[in-house]
N, CA, C and O atoms as a GROMACS GRO file, in nm:
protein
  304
    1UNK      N    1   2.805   0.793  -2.270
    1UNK     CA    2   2.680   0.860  -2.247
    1UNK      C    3   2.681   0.993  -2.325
    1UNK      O    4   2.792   1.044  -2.341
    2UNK      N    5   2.581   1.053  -2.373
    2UNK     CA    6   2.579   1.152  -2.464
    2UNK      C    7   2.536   1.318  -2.352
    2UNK      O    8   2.492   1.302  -2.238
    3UNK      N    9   2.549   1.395  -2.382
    3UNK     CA   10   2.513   1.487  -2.308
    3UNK      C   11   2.422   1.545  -2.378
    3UNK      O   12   2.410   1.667  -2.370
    4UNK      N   13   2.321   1.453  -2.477
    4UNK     CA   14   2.165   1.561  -2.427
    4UNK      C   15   2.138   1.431  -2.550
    4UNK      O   16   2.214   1.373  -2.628
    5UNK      N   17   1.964   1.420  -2.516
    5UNK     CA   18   1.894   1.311  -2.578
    5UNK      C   19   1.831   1.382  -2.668
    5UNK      O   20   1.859   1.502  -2.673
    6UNK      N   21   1.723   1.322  -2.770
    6UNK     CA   22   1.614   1.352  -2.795
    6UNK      C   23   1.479   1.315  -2.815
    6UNK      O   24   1.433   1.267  -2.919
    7UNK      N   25   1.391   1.350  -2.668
    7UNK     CA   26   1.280   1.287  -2.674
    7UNK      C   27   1.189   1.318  -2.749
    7UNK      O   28   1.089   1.254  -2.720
    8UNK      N   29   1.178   1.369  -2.811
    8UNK     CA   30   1.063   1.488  -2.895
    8UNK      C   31   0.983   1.380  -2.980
    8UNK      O   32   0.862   1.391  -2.998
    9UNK      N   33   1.066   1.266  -3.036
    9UNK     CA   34   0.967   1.122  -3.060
    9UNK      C   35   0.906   1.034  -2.968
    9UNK      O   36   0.808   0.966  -3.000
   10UNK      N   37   0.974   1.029  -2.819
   10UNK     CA   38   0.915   0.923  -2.746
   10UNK      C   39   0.774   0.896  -2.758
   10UNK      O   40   0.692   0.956  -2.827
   11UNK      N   41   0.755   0.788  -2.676
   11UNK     CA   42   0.591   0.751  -2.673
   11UNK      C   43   0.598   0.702  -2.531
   11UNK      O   44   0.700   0.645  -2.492
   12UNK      N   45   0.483   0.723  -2.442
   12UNK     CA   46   0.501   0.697  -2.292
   12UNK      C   47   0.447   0.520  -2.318
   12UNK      O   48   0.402   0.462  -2.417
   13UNK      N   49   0.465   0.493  -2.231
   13UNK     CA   50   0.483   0.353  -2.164
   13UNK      C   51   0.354   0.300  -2.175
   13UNK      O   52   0.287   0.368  -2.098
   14UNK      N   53   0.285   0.220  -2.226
   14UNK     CA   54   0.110   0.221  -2.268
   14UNK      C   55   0.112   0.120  -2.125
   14UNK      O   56   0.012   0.150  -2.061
   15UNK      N   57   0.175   0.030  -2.065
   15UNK     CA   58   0.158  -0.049  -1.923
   15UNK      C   59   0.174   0.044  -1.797
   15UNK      O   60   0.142   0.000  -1.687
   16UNK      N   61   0.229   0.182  -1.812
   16UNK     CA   62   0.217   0.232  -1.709
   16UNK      C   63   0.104   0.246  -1.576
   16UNK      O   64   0.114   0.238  -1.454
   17UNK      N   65  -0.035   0.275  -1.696
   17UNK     CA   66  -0.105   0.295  -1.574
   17UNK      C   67  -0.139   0.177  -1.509
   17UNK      O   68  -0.150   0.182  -1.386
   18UNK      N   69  -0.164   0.041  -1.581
   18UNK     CA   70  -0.181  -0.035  -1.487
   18UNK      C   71  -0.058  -0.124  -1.409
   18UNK      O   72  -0.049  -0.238  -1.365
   19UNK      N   73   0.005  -0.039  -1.414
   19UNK     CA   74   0.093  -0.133  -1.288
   19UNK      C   75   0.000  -0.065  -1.161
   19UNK      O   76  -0.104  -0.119  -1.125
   20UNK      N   77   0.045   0.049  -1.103
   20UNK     CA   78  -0.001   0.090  -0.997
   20UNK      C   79  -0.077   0.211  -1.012
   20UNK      O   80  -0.058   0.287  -1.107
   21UNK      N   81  -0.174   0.234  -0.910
   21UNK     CA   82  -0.266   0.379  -0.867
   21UNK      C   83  -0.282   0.442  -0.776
   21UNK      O   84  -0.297   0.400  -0.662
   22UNK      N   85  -0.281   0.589  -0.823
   22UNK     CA   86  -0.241   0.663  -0.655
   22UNK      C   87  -0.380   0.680  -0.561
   22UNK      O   88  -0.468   0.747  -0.615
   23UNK      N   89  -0.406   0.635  -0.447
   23UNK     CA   90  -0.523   0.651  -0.329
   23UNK      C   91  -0.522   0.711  -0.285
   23UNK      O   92  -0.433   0.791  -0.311
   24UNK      N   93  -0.574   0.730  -0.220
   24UNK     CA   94  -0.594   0.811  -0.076
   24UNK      C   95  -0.645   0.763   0.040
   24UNK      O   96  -0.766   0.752   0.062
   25UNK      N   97  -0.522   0.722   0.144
   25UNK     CA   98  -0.628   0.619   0.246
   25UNK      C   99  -0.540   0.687   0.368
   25UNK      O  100  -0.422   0.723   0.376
   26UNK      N  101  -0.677   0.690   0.483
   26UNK     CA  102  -0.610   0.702   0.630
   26UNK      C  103  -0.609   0.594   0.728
   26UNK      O  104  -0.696   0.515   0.766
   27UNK      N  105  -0.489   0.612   0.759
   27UNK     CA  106  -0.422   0.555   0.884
   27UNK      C  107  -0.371   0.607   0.970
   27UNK      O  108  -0.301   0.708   0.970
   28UNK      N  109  -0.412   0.518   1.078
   28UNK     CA  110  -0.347   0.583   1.211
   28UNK      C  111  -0.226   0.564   1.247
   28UNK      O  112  -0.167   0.458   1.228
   29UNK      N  113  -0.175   0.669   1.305
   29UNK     CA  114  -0.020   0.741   1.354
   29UNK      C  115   0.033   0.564   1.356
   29UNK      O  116   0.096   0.525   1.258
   30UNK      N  117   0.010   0.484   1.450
   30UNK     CA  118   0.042   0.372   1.534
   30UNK      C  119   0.051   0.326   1.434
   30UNK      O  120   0.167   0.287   1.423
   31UNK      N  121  -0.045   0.289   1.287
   31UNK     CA  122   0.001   0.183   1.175
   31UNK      C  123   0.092   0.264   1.138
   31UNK      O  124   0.204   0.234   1.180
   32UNK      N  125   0.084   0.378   1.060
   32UNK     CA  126   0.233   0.402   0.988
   32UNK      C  127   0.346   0.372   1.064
   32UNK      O  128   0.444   0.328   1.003
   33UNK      N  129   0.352   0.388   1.198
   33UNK     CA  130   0.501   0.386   1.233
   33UNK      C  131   0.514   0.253   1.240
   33UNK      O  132   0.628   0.210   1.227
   34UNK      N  133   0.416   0.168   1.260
   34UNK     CA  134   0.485  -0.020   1.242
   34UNK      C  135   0.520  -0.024   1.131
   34UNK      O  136   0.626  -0.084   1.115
   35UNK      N  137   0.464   0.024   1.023
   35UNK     CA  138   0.550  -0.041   0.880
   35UNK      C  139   0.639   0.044   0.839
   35UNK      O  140   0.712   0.014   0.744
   36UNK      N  141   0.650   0.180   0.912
   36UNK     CA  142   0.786   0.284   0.852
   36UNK      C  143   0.878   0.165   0.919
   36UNK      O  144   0.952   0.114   0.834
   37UNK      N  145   0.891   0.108   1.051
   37UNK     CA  146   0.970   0.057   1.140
   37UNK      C  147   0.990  -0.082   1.080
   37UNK      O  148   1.111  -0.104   1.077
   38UNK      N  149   0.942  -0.153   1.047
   38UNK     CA  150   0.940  -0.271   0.960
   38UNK      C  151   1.045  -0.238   0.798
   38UNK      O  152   1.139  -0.299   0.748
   39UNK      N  153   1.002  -0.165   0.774
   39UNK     CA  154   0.997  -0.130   0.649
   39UNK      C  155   1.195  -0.074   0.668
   39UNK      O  156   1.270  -0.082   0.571
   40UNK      N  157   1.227  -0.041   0.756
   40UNK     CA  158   1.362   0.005   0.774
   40UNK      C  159   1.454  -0.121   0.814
   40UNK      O  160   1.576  -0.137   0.828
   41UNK      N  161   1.366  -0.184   0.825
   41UNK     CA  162   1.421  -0.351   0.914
   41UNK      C  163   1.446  -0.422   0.762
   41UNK      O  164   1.554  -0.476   0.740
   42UNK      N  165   1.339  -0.418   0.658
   42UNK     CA  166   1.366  -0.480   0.568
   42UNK      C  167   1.457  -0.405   0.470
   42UNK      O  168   1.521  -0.472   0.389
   43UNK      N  169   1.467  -0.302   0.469
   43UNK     CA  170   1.501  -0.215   0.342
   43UNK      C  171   1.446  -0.190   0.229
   43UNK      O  172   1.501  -0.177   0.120
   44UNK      N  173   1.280  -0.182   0.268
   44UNK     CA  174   1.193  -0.118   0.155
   44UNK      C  175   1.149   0.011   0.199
   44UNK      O  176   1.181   0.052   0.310
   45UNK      N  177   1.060   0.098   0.098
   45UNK     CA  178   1.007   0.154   0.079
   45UNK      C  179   0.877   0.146   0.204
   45UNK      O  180   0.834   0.032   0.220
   46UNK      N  181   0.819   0.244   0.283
   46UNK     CA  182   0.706   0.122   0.369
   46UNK      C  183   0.546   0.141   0.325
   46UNK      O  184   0.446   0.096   0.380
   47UNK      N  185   0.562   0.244   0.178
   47UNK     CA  186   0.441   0.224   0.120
   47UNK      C  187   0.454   0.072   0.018
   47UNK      O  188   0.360  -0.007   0.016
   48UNK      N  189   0.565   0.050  -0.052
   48UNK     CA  190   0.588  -0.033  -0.092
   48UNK      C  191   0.558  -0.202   0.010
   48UNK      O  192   0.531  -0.312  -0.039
   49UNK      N  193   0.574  -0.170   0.147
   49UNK     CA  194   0.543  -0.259   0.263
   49UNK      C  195   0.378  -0.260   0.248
   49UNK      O  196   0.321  -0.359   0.202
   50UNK      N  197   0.323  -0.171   0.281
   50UNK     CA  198   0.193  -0.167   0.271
   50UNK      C  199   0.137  -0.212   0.199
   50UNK      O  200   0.048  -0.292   0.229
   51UNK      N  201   0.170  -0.175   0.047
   51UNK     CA  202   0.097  -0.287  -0.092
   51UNK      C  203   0.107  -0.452  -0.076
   51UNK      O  204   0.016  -0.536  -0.081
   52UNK      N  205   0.229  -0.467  -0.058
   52UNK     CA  206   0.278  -0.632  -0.066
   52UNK      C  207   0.195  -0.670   0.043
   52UNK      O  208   0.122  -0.760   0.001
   53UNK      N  209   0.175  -0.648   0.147
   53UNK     CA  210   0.095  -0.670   0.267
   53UNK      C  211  -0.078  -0.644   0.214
   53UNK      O  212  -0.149  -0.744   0.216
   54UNK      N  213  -0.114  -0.566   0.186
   54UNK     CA  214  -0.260  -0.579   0.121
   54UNK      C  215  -0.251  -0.679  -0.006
   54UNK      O  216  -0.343  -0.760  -0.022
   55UNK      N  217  -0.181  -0.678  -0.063
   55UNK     CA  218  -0.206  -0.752  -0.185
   55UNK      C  219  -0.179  -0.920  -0.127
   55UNK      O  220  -0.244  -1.018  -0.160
   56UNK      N  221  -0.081  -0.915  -0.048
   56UNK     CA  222  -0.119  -1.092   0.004
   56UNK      C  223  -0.224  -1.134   0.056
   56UNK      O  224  -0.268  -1.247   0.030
   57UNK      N  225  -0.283  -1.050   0.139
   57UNK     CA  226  -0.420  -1.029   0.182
   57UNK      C  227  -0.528  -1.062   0.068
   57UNK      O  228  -0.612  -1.149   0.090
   58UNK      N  229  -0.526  -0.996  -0.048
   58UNK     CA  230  -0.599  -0.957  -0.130
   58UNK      C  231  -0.573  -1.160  -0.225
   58UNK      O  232  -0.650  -1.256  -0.233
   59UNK      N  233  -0.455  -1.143  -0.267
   59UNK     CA  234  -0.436  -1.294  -0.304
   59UNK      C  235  -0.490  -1.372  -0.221
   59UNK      O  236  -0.579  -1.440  -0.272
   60UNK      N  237  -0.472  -1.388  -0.113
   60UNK     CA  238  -0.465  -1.519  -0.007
   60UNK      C  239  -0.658  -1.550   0.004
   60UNK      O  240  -0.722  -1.655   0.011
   61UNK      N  241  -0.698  -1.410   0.002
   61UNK     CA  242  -0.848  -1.424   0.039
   61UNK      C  243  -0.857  -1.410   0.219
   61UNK      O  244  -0.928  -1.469   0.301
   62UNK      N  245  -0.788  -1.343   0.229
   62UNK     CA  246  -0.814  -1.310   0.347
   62UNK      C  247  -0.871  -1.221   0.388
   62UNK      O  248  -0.863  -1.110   0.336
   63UNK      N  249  -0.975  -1.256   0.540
   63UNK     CA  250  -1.075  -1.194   0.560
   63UNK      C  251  -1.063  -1.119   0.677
   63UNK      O  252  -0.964  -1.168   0.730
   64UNK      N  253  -1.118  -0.999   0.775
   64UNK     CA  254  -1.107  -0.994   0.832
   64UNK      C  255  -1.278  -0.981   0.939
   64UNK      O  256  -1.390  -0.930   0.928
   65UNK      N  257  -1.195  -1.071   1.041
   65UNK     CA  258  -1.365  -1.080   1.107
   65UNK      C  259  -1.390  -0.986   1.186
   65UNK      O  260  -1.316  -0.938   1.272
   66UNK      N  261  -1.534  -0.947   1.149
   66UNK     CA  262  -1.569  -0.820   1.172
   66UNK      C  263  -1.743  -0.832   1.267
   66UNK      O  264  -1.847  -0.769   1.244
   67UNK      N  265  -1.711  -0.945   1.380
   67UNK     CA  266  -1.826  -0.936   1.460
   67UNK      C  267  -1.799  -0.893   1.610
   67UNK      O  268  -1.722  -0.929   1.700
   68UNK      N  269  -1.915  -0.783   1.592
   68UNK     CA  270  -1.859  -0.670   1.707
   68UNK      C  271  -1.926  -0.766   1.817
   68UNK      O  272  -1.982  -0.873   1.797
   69UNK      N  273  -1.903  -0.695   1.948
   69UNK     CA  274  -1.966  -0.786   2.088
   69UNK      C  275  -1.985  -0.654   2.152
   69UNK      O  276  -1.891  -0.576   2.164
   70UNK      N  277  -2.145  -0.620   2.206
   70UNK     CA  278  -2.193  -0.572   2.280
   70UNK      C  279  -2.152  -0.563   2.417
   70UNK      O  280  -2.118  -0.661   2.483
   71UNK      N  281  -2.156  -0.459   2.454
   71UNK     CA  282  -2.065  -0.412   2.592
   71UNK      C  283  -2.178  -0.434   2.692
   71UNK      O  284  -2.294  -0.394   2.682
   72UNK      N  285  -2.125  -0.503   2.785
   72UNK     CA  286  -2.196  -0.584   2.871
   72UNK      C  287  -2.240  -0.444   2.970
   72UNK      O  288  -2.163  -0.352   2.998
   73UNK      N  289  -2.411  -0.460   3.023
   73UNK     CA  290  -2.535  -0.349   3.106
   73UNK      C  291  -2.532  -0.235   2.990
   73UNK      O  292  -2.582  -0.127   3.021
   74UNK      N  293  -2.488  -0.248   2.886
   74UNK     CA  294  -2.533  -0.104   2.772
   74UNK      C  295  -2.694  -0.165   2.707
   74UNK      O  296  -2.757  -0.092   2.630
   75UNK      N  297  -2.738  -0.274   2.741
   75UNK     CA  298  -2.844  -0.297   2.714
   75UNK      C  299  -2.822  -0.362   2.545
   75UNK      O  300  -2.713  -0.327   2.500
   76UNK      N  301  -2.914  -0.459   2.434
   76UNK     CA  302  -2.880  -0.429   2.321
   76UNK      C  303  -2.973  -0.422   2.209
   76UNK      O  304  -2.932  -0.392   2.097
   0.00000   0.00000   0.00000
């Protein structure tokens, strides 16, 4: 191994950006700690848990059903 490089030619990585992108999403206390807790069970990363888990979602076509039910004497 050399003790000092020289990058001063490099060129950055032209696939970088699309591998991944940074978000911004909230979740509640209760989800993070299932997949920090998962995520220690498997030995990943548990944002890394989170992607693989949306993205199978996202592959699979999975939906989530989203029909609410009226609370029974609230009238509707």
């Amino acid at each position: 191994m050399r003790k000092s490089y020289d990058f001063s030619k490099a060129k950055r990585n032209p696939y970088a950006r699309r591998l991944k992108r940074q978000v911004t999403i909230r979740l509640d206390d209760s989800t993070i700690a299932y997949f920090r807790r998962l995520a220690r069970e498997v030995g990943v990363p548990y944002q890394t848990l989170i992607n693989l888990y949306l993205g199978d979602c996202a592959s699979s076509g999975r939906r989530l059903d989203m029909r609410w039910v009226a609370a029974s004497g609230r009238g509707a």
